[in-house]
C-alpha positions in Angstrom: -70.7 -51.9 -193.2 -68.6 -52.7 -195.9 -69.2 -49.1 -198.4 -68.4 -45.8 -198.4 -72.8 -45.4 -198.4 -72.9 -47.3 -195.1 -69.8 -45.9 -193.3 -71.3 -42.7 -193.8 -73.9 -43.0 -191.4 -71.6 -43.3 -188.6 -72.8 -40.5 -187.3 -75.6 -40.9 -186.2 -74.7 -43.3 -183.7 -72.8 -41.0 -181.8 -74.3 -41.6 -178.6 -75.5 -45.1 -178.7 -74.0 -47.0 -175.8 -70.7 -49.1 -176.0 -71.9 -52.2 -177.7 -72.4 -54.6 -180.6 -72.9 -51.3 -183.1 -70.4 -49.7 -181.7 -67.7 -52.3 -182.4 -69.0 -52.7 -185.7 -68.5 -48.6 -186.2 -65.0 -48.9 -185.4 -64.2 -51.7 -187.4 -65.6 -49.8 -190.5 -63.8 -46.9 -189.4 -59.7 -49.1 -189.6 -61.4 -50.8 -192.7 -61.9 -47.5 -194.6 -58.3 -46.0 -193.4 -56.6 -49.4 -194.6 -58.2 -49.7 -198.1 -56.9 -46.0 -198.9 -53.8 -45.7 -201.9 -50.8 -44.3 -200.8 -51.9 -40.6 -203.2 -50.5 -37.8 -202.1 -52.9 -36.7 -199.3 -51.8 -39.5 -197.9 -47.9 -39.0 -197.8 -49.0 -35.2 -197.0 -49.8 -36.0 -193.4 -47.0 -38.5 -193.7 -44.5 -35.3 -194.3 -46.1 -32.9 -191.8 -45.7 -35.6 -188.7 -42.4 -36.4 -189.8 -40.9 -32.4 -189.6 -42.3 -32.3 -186.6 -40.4 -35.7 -185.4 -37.3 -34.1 -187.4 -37.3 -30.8 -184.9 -37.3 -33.6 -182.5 -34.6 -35.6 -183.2 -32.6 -32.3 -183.3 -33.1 -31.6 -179.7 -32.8 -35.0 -179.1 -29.4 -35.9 -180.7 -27.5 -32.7 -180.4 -26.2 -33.7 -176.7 -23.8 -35.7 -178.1 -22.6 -32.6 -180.5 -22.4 -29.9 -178.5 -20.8 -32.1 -175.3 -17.2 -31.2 -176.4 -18.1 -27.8 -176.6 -19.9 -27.8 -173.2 -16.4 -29.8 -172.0 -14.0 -26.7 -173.6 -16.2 -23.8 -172.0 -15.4 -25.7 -168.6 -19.5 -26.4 -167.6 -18.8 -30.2 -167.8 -16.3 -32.6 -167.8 -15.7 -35.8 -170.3 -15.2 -38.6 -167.4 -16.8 -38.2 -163.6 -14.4 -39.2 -160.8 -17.3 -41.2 -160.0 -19.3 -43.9 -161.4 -22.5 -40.7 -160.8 -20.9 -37.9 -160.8 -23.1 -34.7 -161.5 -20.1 -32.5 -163.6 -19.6 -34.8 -166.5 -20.7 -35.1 -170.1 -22.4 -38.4 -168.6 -25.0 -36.4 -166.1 -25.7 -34.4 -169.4 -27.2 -37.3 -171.2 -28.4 -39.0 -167.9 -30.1 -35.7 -167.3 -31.9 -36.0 -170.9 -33.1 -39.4 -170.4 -34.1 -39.4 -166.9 -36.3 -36.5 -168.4 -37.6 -38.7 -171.5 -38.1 -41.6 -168.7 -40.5 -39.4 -166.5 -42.3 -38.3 -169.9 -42.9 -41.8 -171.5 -43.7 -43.5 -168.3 -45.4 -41.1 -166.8 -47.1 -38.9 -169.4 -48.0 -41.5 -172.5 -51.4 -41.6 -171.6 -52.2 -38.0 -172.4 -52.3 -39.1 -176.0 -54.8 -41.9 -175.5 -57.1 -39.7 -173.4 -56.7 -35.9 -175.0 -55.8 -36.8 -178.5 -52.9 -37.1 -180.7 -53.0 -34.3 -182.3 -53.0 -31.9 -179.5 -50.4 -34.0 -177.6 -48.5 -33.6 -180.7 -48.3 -29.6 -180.9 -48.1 -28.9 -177.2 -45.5 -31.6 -176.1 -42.9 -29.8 -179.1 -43.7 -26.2 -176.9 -42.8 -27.0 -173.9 -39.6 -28.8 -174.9 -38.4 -26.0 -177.1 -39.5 -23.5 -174.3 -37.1 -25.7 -171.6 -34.3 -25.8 -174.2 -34.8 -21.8 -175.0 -33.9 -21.4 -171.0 -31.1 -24.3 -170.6 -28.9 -22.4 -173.5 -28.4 -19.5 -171.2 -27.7 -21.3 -168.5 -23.7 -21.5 -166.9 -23.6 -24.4 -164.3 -23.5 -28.1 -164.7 -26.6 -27.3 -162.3 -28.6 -25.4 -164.5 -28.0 -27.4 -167.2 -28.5 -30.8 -166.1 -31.7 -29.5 -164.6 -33.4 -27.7 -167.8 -32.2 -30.5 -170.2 -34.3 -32.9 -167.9 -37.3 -30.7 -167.9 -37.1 -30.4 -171.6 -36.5 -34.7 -171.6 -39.6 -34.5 -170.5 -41.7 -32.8 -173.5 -39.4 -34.7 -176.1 -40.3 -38.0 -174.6 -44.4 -37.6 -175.0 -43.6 -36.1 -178.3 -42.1 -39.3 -179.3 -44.5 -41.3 -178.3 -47.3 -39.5 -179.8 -45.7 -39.1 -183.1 -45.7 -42.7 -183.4 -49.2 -43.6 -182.2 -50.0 -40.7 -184.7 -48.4 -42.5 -187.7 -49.8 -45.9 -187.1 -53.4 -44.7 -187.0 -53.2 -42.2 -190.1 -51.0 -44.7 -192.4 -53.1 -47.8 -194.4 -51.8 -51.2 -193.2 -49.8 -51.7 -196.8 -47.7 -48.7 -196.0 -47.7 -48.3 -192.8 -43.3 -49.4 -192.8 -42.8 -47.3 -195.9 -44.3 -44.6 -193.8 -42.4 -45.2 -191.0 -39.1 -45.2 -193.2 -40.2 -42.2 -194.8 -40.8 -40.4 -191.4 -37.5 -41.3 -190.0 -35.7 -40.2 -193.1 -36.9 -36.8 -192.4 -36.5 -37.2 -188.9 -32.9 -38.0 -189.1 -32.1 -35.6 -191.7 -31.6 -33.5 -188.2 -28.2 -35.4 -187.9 -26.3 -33.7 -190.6 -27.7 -31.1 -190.1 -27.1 -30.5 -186.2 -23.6 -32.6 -186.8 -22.8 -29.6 -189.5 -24.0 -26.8 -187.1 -21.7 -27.9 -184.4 -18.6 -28.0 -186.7 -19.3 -24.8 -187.7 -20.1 -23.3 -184.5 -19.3 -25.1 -181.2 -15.7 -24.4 -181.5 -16.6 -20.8 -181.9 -18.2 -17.7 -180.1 -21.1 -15.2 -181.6 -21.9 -12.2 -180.2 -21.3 -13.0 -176.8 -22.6 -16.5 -177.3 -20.6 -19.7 -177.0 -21.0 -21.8 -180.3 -23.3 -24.2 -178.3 -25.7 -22.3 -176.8 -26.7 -21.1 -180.6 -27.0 -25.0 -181.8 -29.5 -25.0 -179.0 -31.2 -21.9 -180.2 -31.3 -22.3 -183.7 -33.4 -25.9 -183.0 -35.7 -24.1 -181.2 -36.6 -21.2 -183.0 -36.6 -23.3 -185.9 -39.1 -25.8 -184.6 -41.7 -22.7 -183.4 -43.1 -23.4 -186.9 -44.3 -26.9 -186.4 -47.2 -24.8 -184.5 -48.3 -23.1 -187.8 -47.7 -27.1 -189.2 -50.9 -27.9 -186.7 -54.1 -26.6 -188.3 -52.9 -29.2 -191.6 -53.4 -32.1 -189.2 -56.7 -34.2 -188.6 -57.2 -35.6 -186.0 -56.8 -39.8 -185.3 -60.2 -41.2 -186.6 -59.2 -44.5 -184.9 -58.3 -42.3 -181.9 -61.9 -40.6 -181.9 -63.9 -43.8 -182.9 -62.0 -45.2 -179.8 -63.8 -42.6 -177.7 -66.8 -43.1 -179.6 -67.0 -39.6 -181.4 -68.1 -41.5 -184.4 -69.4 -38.9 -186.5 -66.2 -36.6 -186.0 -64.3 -39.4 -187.3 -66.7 -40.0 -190.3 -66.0 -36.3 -191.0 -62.5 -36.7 -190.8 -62.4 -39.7 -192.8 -65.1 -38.9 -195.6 -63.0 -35.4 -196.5 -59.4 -37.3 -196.7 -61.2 -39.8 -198.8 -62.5 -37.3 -201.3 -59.1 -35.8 -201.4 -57.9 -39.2 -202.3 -60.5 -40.6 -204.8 -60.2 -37.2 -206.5 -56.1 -38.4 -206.9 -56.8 -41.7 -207.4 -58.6 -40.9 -210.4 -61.0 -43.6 -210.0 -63.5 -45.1 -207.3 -61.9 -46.3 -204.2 -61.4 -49.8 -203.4 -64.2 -51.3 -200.9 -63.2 -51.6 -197.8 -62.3 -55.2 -196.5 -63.0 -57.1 -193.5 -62.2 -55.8 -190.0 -62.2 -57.4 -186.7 -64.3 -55.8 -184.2 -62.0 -54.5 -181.3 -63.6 -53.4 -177.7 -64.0 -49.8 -177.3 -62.5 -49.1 -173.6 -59.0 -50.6 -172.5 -56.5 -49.7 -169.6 -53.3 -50.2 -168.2 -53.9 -54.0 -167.0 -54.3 -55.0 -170.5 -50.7 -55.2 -171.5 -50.5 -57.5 -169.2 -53.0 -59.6 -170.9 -52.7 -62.0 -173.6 -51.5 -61.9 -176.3 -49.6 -58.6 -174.7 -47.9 -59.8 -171.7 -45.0 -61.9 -174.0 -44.9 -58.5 -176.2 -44.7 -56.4 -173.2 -42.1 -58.4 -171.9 -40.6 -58.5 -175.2 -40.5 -54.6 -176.0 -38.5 -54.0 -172.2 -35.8 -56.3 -173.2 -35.6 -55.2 -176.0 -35.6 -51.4 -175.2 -33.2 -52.0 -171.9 -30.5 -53.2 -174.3 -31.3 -51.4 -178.0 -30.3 -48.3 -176.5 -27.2 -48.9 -175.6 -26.2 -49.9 -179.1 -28.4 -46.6 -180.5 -27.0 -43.6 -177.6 -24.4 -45.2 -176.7 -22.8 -44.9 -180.6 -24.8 -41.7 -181.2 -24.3 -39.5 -178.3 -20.8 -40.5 -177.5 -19.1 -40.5 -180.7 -17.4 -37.0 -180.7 -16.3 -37.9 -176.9 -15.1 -41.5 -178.8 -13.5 -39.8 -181.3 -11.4 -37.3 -179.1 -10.6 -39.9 -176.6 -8.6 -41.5 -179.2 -6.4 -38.7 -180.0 -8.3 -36.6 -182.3 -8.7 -32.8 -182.3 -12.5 -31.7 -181.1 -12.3 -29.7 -184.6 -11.5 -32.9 -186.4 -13.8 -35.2 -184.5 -16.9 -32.7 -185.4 -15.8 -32.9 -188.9 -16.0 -36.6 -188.7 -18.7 -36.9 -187.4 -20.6 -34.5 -189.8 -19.3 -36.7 -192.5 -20.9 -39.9 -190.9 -24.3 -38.1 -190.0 -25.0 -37.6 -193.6 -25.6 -41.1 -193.8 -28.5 -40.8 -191.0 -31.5 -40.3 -192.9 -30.0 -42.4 -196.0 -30.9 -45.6 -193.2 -34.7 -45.3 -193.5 -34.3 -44.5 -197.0 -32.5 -47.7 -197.6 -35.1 -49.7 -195.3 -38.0 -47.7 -197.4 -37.2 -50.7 -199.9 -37.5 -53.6 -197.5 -40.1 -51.8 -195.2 -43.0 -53.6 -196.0 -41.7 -56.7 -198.0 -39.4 -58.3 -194.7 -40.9 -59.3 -191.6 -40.2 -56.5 -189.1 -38.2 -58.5 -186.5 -36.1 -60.1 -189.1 -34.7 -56.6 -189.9 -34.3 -55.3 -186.5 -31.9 -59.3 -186.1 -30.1 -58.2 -188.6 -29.1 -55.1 -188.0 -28.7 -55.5 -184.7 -26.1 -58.1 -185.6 -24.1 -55.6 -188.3 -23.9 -53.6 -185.2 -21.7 -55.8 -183.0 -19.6 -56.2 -186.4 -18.9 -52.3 -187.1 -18.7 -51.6 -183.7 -16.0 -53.5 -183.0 -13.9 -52.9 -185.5 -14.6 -49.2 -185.1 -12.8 -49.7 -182.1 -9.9 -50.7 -183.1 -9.1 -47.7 -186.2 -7.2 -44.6 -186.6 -7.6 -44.0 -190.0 -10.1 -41.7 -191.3 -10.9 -43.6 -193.9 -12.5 -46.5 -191.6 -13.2 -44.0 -188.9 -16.1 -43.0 -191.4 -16.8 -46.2 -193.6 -17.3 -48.0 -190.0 -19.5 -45.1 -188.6 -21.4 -45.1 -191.8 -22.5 -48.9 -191.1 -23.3 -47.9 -187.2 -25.3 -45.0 -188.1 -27.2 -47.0 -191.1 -27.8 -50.3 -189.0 -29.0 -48.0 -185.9 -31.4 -46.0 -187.8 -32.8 -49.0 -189.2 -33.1 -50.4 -186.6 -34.8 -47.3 -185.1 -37.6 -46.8 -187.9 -38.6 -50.6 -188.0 -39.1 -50.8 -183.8 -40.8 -47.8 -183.9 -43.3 -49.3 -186.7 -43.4 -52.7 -184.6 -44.0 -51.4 -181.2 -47.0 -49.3 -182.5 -48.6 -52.6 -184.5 -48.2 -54.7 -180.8 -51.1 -52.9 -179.1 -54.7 -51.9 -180.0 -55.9 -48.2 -180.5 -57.3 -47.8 -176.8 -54.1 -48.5 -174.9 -51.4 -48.1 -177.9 -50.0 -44.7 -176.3 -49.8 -45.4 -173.1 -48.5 -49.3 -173.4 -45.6 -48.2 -176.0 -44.8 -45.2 -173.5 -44.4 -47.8 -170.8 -42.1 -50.4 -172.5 -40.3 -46.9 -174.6 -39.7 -45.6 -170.8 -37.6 -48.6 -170.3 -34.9 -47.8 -173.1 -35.1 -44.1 -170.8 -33.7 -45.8 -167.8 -31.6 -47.4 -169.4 -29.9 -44.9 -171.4 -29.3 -42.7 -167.9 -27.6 -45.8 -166.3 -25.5 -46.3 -169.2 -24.6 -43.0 -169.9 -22.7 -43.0 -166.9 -21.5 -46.8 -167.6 -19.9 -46.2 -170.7 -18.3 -43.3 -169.3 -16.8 -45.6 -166.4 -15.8 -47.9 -169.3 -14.0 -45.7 -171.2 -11.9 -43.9 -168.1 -11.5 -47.3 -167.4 -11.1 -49.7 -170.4 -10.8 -47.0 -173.6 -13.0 -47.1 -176.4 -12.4 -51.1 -176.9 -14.3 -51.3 -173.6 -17.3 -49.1 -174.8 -17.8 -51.3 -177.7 -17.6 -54.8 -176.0 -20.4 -53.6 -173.7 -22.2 -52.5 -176.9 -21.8 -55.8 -178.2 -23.4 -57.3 -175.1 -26.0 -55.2 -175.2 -27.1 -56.2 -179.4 -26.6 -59.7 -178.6 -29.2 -59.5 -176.4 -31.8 -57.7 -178.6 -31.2 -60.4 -181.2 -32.6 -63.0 -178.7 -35.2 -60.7 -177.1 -36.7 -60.1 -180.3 -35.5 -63.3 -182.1 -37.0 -65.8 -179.9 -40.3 -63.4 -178.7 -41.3 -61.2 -181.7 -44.5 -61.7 -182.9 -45.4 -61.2 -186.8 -47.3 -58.3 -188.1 -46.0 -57.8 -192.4 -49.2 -56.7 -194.0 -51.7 -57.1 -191.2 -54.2 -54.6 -190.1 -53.8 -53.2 -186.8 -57.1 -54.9 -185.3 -55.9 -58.6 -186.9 -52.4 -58.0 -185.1 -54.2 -57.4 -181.8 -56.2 -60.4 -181.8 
């Protein structure tokens, strides 16, 4: 089935029995959505999954903002007595991840078996719900506790907003698309950076500054539910589970939208590789997977120290080094302007450099920046330095998230990249807690030479094991 005429019929195969047709229906399926122009219909679902991931990103991200405030109202501490304490900023951000770890690990499979677009919607609920309760609560207790529960929600959301993206965006724009997501997404940073320099240090009717930087990301991201009824549903998704003539609707109205932009017929599709229907956990264990699966937990284990561990600690950083709480906020509203300008920046080399060679790269300006952002008082640098962390880790974080998806087929993306993802989860609770030993212990210098460590070790991980995927179609990558 090579035409628009013979995709059509699709339908009525709906319930033939998993075989040589039905591989054949699914390959049409990928070769219709990877022959589409990137028209606005296109970049429309592009935009609605990427304010949702945006809303994310601002729960996600504003534990390192509001920290000093939770530190000056006396619920936590910066430094634990002990390398685990439960009353520092540290058990904060532990709390988060442990939360994120349970969700990825444990929950990525929802998306593969109920759908992405559900997933999507209900995962954001809950985790606005659990943040709604933790801003009201008064103990290192409480707050450990809800933060964890809503860790939970935020990490399925992330995995399903990328599965999402890699099914819905053509194979020639599937890193612009990512860029363009992640640009959204971390316009959160400013934003939640500027809320907490206006607020945290401050009280609002009754309500500590921090507790309304909660509040205001969640009634904010209420609307992503109105957001819903704009999104189709994954036609690679239902082809997957054989509800061929659903995804032949789905298809066959996004393509009239598009031809009608276009202004002209659309291109036929090309050829597509027949992929098998059914799939399951052993299979990332299977070649070609195993090296990738291998690959991604390295990879994760050790990126995230060099992404949270710059990001979530930076105000801490900042006022460990003499600087007022007032001043470090303003700081580090300044640098977190320069968060969604990263994806914007890699919009221009998404889809024209292989993907591992930019994460290398980056990875490696990181070491660079961070060390000498160790080592500076001055304001100036302070900022020009943070500006080349935040750029290099949000690159970084828009082409992995692109990569990982491409690794793994349509029947076992989800849950695969929430397995490998829950790695950089663990991680990021154990070294939460490290960094905060290293800088009682060893100052800021010390933070950013177990940074370094960290990068150097994505750069062989992905170096040495990284597979290509520039301009391939999803089903040639998993071959």
């Amino acid at each position: 089935m090579t035409t628009l005429e013979g995709a059509s019929s699709l339908g009525a195969k709906e319930t033939s029995v998993p075989g040589e047709d039905s591989l054949v229906d699914k390959a049409a399926i990928s070769a219709r959505l990877d022959r589409l122009p990137a028209t606005r219909s296109v970049w429309k679902l592009i935009v609605l999954l990427s304010l949702g991931f945006f809303f994310e990103l601002y729960d996600l991200l504003f534990t390192g903002y509001i920290a000093p405030g939770l530190v000056k109202a006396g619920i936590l501490t910066a430094t634990t007595h002990g390398l685990f304490g439960t009353s520092g900023v540290a058990s904060f951000i532990a709390s988060l991840f442990s939360g994120l770890f349970v969700g990825t690990i444990a929950c990525g499979f929802l998306a593969d078996r109920f759908g992405r677009r559900a997933i999507f919607t209900y995962s954001l609920l809950w985790y606005v719900a659990a943040n709604t309760v933790m801003a009201f609560q008064d103990t290192a207790t409480g707050l450990n506790f809800w933060r964890f529960v809503s860790g939970l929600g935020i990490g399925v959301e992330l995995i399903t907003i990328g599965t999402y993206m890699s099914e819905l965006a053509p194979k020639h724009m599937r890193g612009r698309a990512f860029a363009v997501c992640q640009a959204i997404g971390f316009s959160a940073v400013p934003v939640v950076a500027f809320l907490s320099y206006l607020l945290v240090p401050k009280s609002f009717l009754g309500l500590d500054g921090w507790r309304w930087v909660v509040l205001i990301g969640g009634i904010s991201a209420a609307f992503v539910w109105y957001l819903r009824r704009n999104l189709p549903e994954s036609p690679r998704w239902l082809a997957s589970k054989q509800r061929f003539a659903e995804a032949d609707a789905v298809l066959s109205r996004l393509e009239a939208q598009v031809e009608s932009q276009y202004g002209r017929p659309l291109p036929p599709p090309g050829p597509s590789e027949p992929i098998a229907i059914k799939g399951g956990f052993s299979d990332m264990w299977k070649a070609p997977y195993r090296k990738r699966t291998v690959m991604l937990i390295v990879f994760h284990i050790f990126q995230t120290v060099g992404f949270y561990g710059f990001a979530n600690w930076v105000p801490t950083l900042l006022v460990k080094q003499g600087i007022t709480v007032t001043s470090s906020l303003l700081y580090t509203t300044v640098i977190g302007l320069a968060a969604p300008l990263g994806p914007l920046l890699g919009y221009l080399i998404a889809d024209r450099f292989e993907r591992k060679h930019v994460i290398v790269c980056m990875a490696a300006l990181n070491i660079v920046a961070g060390l000498l952002f160790s080592q500076t008082t001055s304001a100036v640098a302070i900022v020009m330095l943070g500006v080349c962390l935040t750029l290099a880790g949000n690159i970084i974080s828009f082409t992995y998230h692109a990569y990982q998806q491409e690794l793994y087929p349509t029947t076992i993306r989800a849950r695969a990249v929430g397995f490998v993802y829950s790695w950089s989860r663990a991680s990021a609770v154990f070294s939460s807690f490290i960094i905060a030993f290293m800088l009682k212990d060893f100052g800021v210098t010390g933070v950013f030479v177990f940074i370094a460590g960290a990068m150097m070790l994505v750069i062989l991980a992905i170096g040495l094991m990284g597979p290509r995927t520039l301009g391939k179609s999803l089903e040639d990558i998993s071959r």
